[in-house]
N, C-alpha and C positions, 0 to 999 in steps of 0.2 A: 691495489686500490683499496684505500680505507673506509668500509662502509659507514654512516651515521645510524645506528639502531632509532629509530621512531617507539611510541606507543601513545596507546589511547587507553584511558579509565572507562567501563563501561558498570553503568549501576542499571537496575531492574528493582523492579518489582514482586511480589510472588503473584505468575499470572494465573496459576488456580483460585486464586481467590478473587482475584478482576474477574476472572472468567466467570462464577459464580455469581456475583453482582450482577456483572451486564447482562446474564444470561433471565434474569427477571426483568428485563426494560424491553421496550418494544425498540427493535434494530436502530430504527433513529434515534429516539433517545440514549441509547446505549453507545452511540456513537457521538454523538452533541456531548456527553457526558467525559467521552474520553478527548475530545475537543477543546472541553472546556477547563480541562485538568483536575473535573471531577473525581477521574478514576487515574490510574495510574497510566499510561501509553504500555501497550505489548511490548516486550524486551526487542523482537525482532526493531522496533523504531529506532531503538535508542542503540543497537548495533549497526543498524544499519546508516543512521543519521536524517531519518526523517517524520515528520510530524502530519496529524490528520490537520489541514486549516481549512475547509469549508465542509459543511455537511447540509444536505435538503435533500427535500425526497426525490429519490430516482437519480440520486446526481454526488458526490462527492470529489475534492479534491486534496489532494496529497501532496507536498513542497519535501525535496530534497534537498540535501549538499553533498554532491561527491567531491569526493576526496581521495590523494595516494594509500589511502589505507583498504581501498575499493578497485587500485588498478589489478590489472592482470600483467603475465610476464613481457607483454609486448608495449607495455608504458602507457596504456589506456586503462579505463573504468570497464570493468569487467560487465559483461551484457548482465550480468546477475543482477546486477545493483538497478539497471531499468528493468529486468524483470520483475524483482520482489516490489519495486511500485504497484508496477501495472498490477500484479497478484491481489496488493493490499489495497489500492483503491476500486478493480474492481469486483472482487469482492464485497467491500463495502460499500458501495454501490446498493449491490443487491440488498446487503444489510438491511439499509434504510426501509425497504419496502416490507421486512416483514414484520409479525407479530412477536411476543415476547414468546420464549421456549422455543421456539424454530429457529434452528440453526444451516450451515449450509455448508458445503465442501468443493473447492475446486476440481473437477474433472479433465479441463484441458485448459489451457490458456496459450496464444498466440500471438507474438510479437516481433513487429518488424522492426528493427534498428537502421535509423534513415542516415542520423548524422553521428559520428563517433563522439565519444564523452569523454571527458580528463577533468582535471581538477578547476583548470580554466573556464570550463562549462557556468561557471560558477550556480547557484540555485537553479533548480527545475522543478518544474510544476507538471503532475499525473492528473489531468481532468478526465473522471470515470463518467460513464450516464449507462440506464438500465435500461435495454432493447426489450425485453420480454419478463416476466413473472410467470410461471405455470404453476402447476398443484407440483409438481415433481422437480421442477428445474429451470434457470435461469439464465440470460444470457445478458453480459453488458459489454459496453465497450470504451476504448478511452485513446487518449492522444499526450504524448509527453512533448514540453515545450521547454526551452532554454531562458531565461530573462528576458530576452528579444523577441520573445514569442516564436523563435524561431522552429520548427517540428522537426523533433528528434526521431521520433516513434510513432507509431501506434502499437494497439493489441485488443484483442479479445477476449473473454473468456465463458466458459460455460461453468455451471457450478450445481450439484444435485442439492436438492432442500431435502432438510430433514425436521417433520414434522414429528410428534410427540405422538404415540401409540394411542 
């Protein structure tokens, strides 16, 4: 069997220096900014093949395209690729809410894969919303949907805040 080699060009950024911009904007805007092609997108986006397209408070959403470059050995989209969604929209989520210098780190994150994904999936949408805000830690959550609205997933996550000494 004669295999067809595939590939994909992947360009970036240098995201220590995104990272330093947005790190002086208050979360929302730091996000509305990489939304709006202010800033450059995180490299994980443009590896992974998706974009931030809605941003407000308490609330973001994320648009993907999987693809055969995201299956795994059994001919599907590998659970990674709805997890690094759900990571980055909820996440950013929390983002939104906070002030400029505070930043914040994933602790656990939780997802259930409802419906399988393939390349046929064609776009999917990560809508995040923020459950909680504390002085120490945050909790949002989100729902992945297929073009038909159809629900692929949900998930969770918690994430510690890191305030400025």
């Amino acid at each position: 069997m004669m295999q067809v080699t595939r590939e994909r060009l992947v360009r970036w950024a240098d995201p220590l220096e995104t990272a330093g911009t947005l790190r002086a904007l208050p979360g929302i805007e730091a996000l509305r900014a990489v939304r709006d092609g202010r800033v450059p997108p995180p490299p994980i986006a443009n590896l992974m093949n998706f974009t931030l397209a809605e941003v407000e408070e308490g609330r973001v959403v994320f648009e993907g395209v999987p693809g055969e470059e995201h299956y795994n050995p059994i001919g599907s989209v590998h659970g990674g690729f709805a997890l690094t969604l759900f990571d980055s929209a909820l996440g950013c989520a929390i983002h939104t809410m906070l002030p400029a210098g505070v930043g914040y780190a994933t602790t656990d994150v939780q997802v259930r894969l409802i419906r399988g994904i393939t390349k046929d999936t064609g776009p999917v949408r990560c809508e995040a919303t923020v459950v909680h805000i504390g002085r120490s830690t945050a909790v949002a959550e989100a729902k992945l949907y297929d073009s038909q609205h159809r629900l692929l997933a949900t998930g969770t996550t918690a994430c510690a805040l890191m305030r400025p000494q």
